[in-house]
Structures are given as structure tokens and as C-alpha cells.
N, C-alpha and C positions, 0 to 999 in steps of 0.2 A: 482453769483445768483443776482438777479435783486434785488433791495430793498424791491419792492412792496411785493415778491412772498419770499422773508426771512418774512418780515411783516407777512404775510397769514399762513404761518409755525408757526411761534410763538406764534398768536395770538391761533392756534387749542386748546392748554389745555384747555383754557380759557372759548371755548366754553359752550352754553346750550345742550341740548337731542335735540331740537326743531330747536338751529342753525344749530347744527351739521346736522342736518338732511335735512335741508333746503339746505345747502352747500352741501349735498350728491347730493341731484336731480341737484342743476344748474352744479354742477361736471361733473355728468355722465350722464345728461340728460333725467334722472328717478326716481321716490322717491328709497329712501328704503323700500323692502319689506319685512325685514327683522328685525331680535333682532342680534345685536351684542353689544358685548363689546366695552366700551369706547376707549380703549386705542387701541383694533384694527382696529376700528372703524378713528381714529387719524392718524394711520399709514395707510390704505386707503384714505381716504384725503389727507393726504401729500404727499405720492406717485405721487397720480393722478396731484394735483397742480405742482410737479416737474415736470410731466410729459407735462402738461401745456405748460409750461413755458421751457422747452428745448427739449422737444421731446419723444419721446417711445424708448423703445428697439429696437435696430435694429433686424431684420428677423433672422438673422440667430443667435441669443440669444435666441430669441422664439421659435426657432427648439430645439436650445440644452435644454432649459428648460423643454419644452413639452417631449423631448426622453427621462431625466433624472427621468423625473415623473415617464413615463410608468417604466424606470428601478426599481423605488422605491416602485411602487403601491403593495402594500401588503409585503414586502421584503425589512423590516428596515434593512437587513445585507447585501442586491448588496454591490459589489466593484463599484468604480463608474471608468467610462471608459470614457479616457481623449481620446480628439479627437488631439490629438497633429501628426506633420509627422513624419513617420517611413522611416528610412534610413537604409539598410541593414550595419553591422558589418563592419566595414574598412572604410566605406564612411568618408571621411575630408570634414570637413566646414572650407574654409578661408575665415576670418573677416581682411580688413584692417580699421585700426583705429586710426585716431591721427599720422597717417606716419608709424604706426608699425602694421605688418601681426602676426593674429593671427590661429593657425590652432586647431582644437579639431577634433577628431577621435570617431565616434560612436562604441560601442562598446556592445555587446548583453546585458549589463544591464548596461546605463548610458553611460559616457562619458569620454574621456581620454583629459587633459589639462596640459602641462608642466607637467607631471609624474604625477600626480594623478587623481584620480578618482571624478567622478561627477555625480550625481542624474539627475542633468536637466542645459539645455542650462543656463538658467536663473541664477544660482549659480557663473558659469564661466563670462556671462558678468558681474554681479556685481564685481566678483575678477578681470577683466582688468578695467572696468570704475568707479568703487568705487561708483558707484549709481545704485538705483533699475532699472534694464532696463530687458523687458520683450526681454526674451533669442531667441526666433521663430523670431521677430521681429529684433532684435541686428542682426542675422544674417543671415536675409536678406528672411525665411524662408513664414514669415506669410506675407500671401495678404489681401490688405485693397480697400478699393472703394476710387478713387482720387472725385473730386468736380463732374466731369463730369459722376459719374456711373460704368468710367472704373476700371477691378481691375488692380493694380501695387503693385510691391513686392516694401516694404519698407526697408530701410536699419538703420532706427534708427537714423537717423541726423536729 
């Protein structure tokens, strides 16, 4: 994070009603018309200034947030539904890695790795590469936009 925009963070507690509010409109490019609390008030600004400063949400976080809403609107007990890929039962995923082939077996609930069982990809890469690595990704599953816009499956290197 650039120094300036850790500065602008730090600096928020610190603020007045009157700065705060000041730094709302050149924020967002409108006063506030509104009564909020300080502290929410703080985490809106700060937000926005990260966002500043390296960018928004990508689109397709916007979708799943916006979908997640409507699931929750009124309906604090939805189950929340993971957009994750569904592989029919038997399907093998081979990861090589480090010169050694890894195979995992889907299996109708979870996952099958060296004899036992597994909740999510994610749990297994951590057991072969001893670091957090997001498991869709490890193996090769999840698509990412390269510089140019195109998507390409990532392999985790």
C-alpha cells in the first residue's frame, strides 16, 4: 500500500464530523446526505480510499455479492451456495508438482486423496504443498483473466 494512502487510513479516527464529511463528497463526489455513525462512516472511507488507490471489485465479485444478497434478503438461515465446479463421482484430477503426480478422486461428498477423505480441494493442496493454496486454482480448475483480458486456467506456479 502506497504510504500516502496507509497515511489517509490512519489518519481517519482522527478526523472531525465536518472533515469527515468533507472527505465524503471529494470521495465520492457528493456530500453526504445522510446521518451515519462514525465508525461506519470510517469504514466507508477507508473502503473507498483503498479502492482509490488499487482498484474495485472485479465484476464477477459484484455478481456473486449482489446474488448472495438477494439469497439473504429476508432469510438470515439460506444455506449459502458456493459456486465452486462440479465434477461427477469418479472424475480424477492429476496435479503434477514439484516432479511428483498427484491424483484426488471426486467423490459424491468430498474427496478421495492417498486413502482418505477430504471436505474441499483446498485441504489436500495444503497437505501436498504445506501452504495455503487455493485448491480450484492448485489444480488447474479455476480461470483467471491474463493482462490481456483473455481467460487462461491457472496452474498455481
Amino acid at each position: 500500500m502506497p504510504k500516502d494512502t496507509a497515511k489517509a487510513l490512519d489518519s481517519l479516527p482522527k478526523l472531525s464530523a465536518a472533515e469527515s464529511r468533507s472527505l465524503w463528497a471529494e470521495a465520492f463526489g457528493r456530500p453526504l446526505d445522510f446521518r451515519v455513525q462514525k465508525d461506519l462512516l470510517i469504514k466507508c472511507l477507508a473502503y473507498r480510499l483503498q479502492e482509490q488507490a488499487h482498484g474495485a471489485l472485479r465484476a464477477a465479485s459484484v455478481k456473486r455479492l449482489h446474488k448472495l444478497v438477494g439469497e439473504f434478503a429476508g432469510n438470515d438461515t439460506a444455506p449459502i451456495s458456493i459456486d465452486a465446479p462440479r465434477f461427477k463421482p469418479g472424475t480424477r484430477l492429476i496435479r503434477e508438482w514439484q516432479g511428483k503426480t498427484f491424483e484426488v478422486t471426486v467423490m459424491d461428498r468430498g474427496y478421495a486423496y492417498r486413502g482418505s477423505r477430504y471436505e474441499s480441494l483446498s485441504e489436500i493442496a495444503r497437505e501436498i504443498t504445506g501452504a495455503r493454496w487455493s485448491g480450484p486454482r492448485f489444480f488447474g480448475l479455476k480461470q483467471t483473466a491474463n493482462k490481456e483480458g483473455l481467460s487462461e486456467a491457472r496452474d498455481g506456479r
